[in-house]
PyMOL CGO cylinders between C-alpha atoms (Angstrom):
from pymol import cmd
from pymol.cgo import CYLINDER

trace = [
    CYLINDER, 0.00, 0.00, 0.00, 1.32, 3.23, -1.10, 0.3, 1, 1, 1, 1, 1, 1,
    CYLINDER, 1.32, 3.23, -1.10, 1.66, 6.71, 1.04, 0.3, 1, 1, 1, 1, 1, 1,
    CYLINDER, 1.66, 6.71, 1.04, -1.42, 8.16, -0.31, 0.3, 1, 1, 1, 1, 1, 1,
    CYLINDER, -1.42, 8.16, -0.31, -4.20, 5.28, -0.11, 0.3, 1, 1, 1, 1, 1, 1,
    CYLINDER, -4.20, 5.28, -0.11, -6.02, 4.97, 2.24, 0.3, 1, 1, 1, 1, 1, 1,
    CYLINDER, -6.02, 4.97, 2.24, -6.79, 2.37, 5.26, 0.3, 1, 1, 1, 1, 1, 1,
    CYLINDER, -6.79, 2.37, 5.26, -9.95, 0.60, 4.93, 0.3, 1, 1, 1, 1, 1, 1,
    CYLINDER, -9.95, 0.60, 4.93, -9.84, -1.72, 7.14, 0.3, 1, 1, 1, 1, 1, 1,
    CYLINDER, -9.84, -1.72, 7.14, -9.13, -1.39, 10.80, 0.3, 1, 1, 1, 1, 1, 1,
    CYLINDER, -9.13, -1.39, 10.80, -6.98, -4.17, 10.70, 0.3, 1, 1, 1, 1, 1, 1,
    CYLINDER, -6.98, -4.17, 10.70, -4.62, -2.58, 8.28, 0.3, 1, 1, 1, 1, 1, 1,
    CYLINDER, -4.62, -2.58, 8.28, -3.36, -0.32, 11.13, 0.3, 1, 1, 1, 1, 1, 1,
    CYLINDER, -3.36, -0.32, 11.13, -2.25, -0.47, 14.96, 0.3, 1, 1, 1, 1, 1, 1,
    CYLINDER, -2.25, -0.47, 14.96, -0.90, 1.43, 17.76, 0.3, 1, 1, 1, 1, 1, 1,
    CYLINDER, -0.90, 1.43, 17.76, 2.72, 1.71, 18.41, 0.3, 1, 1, 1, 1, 1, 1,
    CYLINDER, 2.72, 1.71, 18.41, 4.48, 2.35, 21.21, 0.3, 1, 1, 1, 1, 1, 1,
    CYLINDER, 4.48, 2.35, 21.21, 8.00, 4.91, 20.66, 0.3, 1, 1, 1, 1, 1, 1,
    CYLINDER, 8.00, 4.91, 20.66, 9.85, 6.48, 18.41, 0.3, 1, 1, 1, 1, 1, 1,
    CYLINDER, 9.85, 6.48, 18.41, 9.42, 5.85, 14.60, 0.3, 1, 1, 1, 1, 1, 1,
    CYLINDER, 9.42, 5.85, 14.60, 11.64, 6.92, 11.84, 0.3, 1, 1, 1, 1, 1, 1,
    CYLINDER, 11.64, 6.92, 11.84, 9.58, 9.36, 10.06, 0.3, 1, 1, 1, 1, 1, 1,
    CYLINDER, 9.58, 9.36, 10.06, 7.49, 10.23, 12.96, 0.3, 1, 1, 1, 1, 1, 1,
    CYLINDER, 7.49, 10.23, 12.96, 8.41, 14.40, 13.30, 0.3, 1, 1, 1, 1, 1, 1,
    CYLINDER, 8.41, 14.40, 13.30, 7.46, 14.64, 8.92, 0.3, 1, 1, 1, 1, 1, 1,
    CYLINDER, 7.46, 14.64, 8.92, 4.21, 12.55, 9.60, 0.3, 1, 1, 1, 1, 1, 1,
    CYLINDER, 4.21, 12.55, 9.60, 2.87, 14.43, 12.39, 0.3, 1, 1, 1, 1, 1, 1,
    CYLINDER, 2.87, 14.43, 12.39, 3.90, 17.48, 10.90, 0.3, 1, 1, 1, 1, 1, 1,
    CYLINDER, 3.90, 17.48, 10.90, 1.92, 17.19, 8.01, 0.3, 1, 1, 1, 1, 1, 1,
    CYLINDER, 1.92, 17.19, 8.01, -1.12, 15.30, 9.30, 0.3, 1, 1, 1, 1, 1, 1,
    CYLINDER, -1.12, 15.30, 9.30, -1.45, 18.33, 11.62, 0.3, 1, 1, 1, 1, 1, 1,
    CYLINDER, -1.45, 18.33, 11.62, -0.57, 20.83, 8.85, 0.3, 1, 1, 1, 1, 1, 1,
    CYLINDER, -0.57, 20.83, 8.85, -3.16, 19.16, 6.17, 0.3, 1, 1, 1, 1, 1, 1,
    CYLINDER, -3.16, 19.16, 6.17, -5.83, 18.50, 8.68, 0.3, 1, 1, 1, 1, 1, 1,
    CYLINDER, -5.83, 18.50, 8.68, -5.90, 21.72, 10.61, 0.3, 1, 1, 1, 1, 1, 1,
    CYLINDER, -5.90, 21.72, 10.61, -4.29, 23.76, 7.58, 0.3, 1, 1, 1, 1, 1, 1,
    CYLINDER, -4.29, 23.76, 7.58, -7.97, 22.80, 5.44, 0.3, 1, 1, 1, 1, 1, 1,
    CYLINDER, -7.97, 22.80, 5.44, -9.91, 23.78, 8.39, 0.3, 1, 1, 1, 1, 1, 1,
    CYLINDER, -9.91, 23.78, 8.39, -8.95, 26.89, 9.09, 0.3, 1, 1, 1, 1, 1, 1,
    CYLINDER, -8.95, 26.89, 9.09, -6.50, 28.50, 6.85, 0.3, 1, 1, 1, 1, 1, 1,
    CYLINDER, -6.50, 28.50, 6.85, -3.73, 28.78, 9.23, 0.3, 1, 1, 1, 1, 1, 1,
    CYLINDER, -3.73, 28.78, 9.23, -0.59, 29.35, 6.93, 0.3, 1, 1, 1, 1, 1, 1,
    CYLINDER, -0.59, 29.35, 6.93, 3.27, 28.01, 6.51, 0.3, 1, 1, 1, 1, 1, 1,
    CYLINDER, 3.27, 28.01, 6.51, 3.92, 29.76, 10.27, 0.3, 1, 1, 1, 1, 1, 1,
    CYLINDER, 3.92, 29.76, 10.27, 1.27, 26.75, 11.79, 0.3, 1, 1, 1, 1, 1, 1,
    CYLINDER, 1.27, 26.75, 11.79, 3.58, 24.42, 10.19, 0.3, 1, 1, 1, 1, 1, 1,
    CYLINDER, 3.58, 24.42, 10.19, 6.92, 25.83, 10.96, 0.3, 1, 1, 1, 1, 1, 1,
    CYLINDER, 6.92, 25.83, 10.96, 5.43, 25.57, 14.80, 0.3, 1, 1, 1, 1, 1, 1,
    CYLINDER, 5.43, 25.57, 14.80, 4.09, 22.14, 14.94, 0.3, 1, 1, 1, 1, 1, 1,
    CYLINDER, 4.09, 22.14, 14.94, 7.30, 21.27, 13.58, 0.3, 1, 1, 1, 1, 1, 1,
    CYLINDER, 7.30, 21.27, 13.58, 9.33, 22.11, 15.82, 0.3, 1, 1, 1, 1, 1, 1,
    CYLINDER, 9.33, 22.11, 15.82, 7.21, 21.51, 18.44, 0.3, 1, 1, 1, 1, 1, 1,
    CYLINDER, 7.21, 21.51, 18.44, 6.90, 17.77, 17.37, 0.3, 1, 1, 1, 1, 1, 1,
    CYLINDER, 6.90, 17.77, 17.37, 10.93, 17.89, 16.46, 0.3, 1, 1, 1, 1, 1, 1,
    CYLINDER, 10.93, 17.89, 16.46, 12.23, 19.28, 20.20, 0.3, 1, 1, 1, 1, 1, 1,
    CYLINDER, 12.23, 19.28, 20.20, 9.77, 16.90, 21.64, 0.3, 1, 1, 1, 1, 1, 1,
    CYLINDER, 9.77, 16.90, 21.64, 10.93, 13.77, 20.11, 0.3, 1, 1, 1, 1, 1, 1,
    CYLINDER, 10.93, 13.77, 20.11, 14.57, 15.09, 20.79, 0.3, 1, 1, 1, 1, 1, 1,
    CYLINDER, 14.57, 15.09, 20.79, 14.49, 14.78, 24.18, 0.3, 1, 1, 1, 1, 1, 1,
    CYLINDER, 14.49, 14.78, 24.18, 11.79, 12.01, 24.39, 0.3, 1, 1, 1, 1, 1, 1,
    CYLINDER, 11.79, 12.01, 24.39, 12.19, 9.51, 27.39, 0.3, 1, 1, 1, 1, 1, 1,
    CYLINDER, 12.19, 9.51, 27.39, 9.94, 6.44, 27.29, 0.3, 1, 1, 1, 1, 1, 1,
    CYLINDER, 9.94, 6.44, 27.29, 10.67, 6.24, 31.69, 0.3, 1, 1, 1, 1, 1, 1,
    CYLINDER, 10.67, 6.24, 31.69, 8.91, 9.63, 31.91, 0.3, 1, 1, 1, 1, 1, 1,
    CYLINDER, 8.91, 9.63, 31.91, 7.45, 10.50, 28.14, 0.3, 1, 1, 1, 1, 1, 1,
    CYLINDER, 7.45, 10.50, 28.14, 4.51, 8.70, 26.09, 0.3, 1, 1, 1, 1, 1, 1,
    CYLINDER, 4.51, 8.70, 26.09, 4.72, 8.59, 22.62, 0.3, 1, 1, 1, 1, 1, 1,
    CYLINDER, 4.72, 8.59, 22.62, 2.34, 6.22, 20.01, 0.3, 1, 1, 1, 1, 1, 1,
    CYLINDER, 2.34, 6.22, 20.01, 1.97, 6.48, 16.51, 0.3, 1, 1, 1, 1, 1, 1,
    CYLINDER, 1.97, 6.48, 16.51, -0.72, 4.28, 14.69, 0.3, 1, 1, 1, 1, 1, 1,
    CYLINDER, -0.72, 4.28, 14.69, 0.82, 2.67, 11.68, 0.3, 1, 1, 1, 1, 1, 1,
    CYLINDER, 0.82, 2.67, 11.68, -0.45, 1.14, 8.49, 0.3, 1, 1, 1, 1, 1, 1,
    CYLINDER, -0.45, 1.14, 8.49, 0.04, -2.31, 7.21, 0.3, 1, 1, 1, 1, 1, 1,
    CYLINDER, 0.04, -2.31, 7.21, 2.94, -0.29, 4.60, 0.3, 1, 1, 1, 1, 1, 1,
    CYLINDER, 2.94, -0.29, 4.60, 4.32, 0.79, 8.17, 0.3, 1, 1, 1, 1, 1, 1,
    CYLINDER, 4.32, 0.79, 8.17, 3.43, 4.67, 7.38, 0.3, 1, 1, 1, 1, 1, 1,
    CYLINDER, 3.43, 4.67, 7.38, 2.72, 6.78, 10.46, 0.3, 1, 1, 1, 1, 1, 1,
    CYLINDER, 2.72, 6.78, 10.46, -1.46, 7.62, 10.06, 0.3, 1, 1, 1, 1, 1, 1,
    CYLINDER, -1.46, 7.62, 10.06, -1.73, 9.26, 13.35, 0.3, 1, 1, 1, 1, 1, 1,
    CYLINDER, -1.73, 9.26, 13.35, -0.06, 9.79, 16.93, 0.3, 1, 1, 1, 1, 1, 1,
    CYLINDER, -0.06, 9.79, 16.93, -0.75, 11.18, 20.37, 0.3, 1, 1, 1, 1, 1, 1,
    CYLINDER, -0.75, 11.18, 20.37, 2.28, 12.71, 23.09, 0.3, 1, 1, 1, 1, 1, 1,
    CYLINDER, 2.28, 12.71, 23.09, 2.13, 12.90, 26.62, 0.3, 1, 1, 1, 1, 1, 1,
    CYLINDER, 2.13, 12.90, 26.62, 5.20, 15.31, 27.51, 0.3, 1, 1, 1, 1, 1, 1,
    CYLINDER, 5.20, 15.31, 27.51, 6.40, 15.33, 31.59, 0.3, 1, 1, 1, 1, 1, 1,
    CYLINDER, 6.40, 15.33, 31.59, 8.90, 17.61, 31.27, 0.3, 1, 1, 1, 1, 1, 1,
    CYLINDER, 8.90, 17.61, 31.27, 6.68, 19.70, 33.63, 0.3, 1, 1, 1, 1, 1, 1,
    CYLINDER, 6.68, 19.70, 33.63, 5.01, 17.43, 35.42, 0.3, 1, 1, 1, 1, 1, 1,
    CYLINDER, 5.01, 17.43, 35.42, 6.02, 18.71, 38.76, 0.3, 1, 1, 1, 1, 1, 1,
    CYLINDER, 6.02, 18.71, 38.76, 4.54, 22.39, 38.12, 0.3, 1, 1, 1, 1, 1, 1,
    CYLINDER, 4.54, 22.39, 38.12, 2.08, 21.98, 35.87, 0.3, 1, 1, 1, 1, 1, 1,
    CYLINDER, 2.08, 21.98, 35.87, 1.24, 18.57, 35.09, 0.3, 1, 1, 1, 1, 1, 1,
    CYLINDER, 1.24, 18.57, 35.09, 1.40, 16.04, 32.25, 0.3, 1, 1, 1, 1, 1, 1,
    CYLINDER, 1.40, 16.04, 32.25, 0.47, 17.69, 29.09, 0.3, 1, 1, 1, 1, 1, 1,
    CYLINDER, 0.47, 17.69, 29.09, -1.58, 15.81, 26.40, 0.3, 1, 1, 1, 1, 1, 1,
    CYLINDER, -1.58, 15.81, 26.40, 0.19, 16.83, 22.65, 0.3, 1, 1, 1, 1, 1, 1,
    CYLINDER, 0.19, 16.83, 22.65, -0.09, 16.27, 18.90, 0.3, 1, 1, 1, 1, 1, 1,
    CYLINDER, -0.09, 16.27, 18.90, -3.09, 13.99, 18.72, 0.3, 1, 1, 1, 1, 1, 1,
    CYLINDER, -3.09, 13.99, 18.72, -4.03, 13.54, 15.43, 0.3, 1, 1, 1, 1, 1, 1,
    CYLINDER, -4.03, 13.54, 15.43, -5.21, 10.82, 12.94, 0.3, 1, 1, 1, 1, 1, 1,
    CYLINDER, -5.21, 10.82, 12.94, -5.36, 10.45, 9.44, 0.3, 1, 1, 1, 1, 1, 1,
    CYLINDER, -5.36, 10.45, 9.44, -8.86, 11.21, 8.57, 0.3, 1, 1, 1, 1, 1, 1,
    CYLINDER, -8.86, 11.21, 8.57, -9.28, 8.19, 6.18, 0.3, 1, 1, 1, 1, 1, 1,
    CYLINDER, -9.28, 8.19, 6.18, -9.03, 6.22, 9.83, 0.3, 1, 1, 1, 1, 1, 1,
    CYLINDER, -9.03, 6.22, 9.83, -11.90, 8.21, 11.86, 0.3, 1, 1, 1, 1, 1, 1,
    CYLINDER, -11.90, 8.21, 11.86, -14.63, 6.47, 13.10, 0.3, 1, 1, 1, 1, 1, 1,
    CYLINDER, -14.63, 6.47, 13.10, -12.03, 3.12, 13.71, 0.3, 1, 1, 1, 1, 1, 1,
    CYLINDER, -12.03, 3.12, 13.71, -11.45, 2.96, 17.05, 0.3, 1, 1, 1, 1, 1, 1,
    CYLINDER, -11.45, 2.96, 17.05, -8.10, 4.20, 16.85, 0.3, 1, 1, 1, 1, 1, 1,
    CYLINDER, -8.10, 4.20, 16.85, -8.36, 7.87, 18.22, 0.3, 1, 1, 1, 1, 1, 1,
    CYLINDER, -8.36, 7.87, 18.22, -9.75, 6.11, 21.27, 0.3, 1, 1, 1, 1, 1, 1,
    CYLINDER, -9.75, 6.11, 21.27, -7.05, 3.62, 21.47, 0.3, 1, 1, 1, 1, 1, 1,
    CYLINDER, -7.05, 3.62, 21.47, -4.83, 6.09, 21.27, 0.3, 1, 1, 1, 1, 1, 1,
    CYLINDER, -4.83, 6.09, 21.27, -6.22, 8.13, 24.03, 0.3, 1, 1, 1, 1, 1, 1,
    CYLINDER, -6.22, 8.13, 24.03, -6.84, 5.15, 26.19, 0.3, 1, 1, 1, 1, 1, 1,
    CYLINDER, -6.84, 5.15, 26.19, -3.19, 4.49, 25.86, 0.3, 1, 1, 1, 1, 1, 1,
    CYLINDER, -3.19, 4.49, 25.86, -2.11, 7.74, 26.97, 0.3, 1, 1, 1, 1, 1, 1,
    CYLINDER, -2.11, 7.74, 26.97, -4.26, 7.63, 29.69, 0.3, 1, 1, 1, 1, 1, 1,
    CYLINDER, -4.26, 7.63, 29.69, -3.15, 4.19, 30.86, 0.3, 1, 1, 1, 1, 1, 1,
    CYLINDER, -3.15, 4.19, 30.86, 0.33, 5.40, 30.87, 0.3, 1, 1, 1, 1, 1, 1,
    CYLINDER, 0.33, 5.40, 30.87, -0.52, 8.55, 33.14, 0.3, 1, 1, 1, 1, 1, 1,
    CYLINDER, -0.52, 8.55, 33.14, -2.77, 6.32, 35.15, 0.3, 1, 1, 1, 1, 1, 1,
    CYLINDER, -2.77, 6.32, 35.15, 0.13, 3.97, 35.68, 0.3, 1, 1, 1, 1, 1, 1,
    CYLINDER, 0.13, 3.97, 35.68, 2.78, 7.08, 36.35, 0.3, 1, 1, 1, 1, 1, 1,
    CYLINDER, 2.78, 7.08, 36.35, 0.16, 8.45, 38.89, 0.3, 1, 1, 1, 1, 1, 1,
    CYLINDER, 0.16, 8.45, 38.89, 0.16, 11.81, 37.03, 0.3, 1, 1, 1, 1, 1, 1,
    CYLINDER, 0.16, 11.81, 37.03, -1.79, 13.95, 39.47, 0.3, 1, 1, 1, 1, 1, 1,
    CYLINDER, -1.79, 13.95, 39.47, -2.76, 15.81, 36.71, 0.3, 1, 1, 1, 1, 1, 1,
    CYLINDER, -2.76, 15.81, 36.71, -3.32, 15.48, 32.56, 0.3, 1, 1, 1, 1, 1, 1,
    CYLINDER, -3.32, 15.48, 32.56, -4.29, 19.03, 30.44, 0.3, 1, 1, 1, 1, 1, 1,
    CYLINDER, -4.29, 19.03, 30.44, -3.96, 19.57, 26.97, 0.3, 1, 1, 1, 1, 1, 1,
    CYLINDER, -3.96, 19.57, 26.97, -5.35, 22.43, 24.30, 0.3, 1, 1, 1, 1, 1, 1,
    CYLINDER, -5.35, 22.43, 24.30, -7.85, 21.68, 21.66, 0.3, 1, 1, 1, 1, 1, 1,
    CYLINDER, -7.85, 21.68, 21.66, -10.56, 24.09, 19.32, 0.3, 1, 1, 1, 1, 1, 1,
    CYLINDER, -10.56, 24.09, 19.32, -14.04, 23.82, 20.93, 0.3, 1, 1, 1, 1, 1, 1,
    CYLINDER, -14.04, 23.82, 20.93, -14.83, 22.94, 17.18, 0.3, 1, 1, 1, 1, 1, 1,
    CYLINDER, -14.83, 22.94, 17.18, -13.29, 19.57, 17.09, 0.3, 1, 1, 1, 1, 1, 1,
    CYLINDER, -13.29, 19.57, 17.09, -16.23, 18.00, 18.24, 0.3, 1, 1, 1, 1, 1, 1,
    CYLINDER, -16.23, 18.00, 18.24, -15.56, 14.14, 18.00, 0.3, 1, 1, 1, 1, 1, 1,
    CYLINDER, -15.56, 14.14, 18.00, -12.13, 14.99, 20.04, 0.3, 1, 1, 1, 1, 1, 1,
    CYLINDER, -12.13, 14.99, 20.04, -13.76, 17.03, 22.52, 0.3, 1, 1, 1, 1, 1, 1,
    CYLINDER, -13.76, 17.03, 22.52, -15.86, 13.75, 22.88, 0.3, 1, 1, 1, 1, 1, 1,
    CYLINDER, -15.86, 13.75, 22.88, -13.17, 11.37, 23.50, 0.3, 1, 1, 1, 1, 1, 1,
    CYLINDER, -13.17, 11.37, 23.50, -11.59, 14.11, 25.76, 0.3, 1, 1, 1, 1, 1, 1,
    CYLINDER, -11.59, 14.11, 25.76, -14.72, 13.87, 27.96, 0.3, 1, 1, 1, 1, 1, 1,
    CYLINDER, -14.72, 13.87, 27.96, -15.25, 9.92, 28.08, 0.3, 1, 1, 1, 1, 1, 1,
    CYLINDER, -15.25, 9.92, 28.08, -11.48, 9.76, 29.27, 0.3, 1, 1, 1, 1, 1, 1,
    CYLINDER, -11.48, 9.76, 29.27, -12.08, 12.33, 31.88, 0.3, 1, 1, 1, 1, 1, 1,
    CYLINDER, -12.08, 12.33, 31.88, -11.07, 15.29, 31.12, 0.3, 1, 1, 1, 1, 1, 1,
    CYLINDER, -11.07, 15.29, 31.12, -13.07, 18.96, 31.73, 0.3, 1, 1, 1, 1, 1, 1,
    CYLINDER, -13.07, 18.96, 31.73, -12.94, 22.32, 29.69, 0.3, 1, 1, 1, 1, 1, 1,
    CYLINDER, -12.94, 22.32, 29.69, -11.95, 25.27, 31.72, 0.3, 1, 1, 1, 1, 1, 1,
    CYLINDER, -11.95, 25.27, 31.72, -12.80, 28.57, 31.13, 0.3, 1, 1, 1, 1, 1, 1,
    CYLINDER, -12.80, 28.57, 31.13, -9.20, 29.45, 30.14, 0.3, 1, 1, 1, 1, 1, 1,
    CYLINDER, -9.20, 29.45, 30.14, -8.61, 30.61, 26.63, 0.3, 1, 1, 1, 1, 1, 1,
    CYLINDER, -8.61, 30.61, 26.63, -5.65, 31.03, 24.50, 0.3, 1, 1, 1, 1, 1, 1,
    CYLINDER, -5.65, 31.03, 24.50, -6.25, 32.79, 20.94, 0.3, 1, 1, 1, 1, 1, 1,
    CYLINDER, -6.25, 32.79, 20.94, -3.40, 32.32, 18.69, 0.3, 1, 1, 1, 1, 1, 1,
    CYLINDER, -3.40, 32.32, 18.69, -3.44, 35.18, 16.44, 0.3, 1, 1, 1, 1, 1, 1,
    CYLINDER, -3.44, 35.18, 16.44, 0.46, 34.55, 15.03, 0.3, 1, 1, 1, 1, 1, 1,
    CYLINDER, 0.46, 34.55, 15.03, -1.36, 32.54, 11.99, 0.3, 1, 1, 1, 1, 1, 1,
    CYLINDER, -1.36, 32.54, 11.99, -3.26, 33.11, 8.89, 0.3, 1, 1, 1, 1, 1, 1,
    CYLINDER, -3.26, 33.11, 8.89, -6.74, 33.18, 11.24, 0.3, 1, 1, 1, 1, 1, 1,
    CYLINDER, -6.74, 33.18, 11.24, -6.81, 33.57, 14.54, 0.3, 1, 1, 1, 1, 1, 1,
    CYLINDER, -6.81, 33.57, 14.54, -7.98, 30.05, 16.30, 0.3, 1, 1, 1, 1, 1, 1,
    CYLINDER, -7.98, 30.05, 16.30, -8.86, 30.16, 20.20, 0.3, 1, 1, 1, 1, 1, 1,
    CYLINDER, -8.86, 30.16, 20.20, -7.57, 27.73, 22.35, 0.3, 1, 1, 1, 1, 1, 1,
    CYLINDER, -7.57, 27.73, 22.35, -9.38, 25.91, 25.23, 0.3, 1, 1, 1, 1, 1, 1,
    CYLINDER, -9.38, 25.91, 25.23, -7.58, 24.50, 28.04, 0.3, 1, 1, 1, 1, 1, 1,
    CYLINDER, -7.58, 24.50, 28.04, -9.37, 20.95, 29.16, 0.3, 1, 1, 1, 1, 1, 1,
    CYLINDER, -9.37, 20.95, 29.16, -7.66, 19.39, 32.75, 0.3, 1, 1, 1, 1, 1, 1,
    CYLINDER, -7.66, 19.39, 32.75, -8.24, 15.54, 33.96, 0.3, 1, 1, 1, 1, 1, 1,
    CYLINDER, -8.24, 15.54, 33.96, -7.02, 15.26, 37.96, 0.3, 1, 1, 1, 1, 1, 1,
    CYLINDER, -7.02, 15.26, 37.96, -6.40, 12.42, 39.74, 0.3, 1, 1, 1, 1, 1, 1,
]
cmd.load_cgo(trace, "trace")
């Protein structure tokens, strides 16, 4: 199966734990593509998750980090989710990057993913999980909630992109 065809079958795919060769491009452009048709948000959105993605995966450490990809049957990187400790102590873990290839939505996989990450801060008795998401992503939003997390009324509009998208934090506590 080449790059661009897509997954029919659930079975074609699975979660993987760790780092992938590949992984920083893929997760880059899933983001970029996905978020990039939604809302406009220019070469700058890029550039960030980027390097966002790239200094992540630079200092990832599977004792304190999470890091999954879901991977075809070709072994191409359709989707991922981060959970990044590095300030766990202040702040808490934070929940990063989840994204999946749209030809995979309504699979199972976002959940799996999610679940995963959640097991993981379950099992490293985070105290407490937040993350940043569009109130428009309505399906994610949904997964958010079943795995316990709660919007705040915190808001963060990014207006360093092509449209100006606002942020809203969501917090799951132990």
């Amino acid at each position: 199966m080449d790059r661009e065809s897509p997954v029919t079958d659930r079975d074609d795919a699975e979660v993987r734990e760790g780092y992938r060769p590949g992984v920083v491009g893929r997760l880059t452009e899933l983001h970029a593509t996905y978020y990039g048709r939604r809302w406009e948000l220019g070469p700058r959105f890029e550039a960030e998750i980027a390097e966002g993605v790239a200094e992540f995966v630079a200092r990832y450490d599977s004792a304190h980090d999470g890091l999954w990809t879901v991977v075809d049957g070709a072994g191409v990187v359709r989707g991922g989710i981060v959970i990044d400790s590095r300030r766990v102590r202040d702040e808490g873990a934070q929940l990063r990057y989840f994204i999946l290839d749209p030809a995979l939505h309504g699979k199972g996989l976002g959940r799996a993913l999610l679940t995963t990450a959640m097991g993981f801060c379950d099992a490293k008795e985070f105290d407490r999980v937040f993350l940043w998401t569009v109130d428009e992503l309505e399906a994610a939003i949904h997964l958010y909630r079943e795995a316990g997390f709660s919007p705040t009324d915190r808001i963060d509009v990014h207006t360093g992109w092509r449209t100006d998208v606002p942020y809203r934090l969501f917090e799951r506590e132990q």
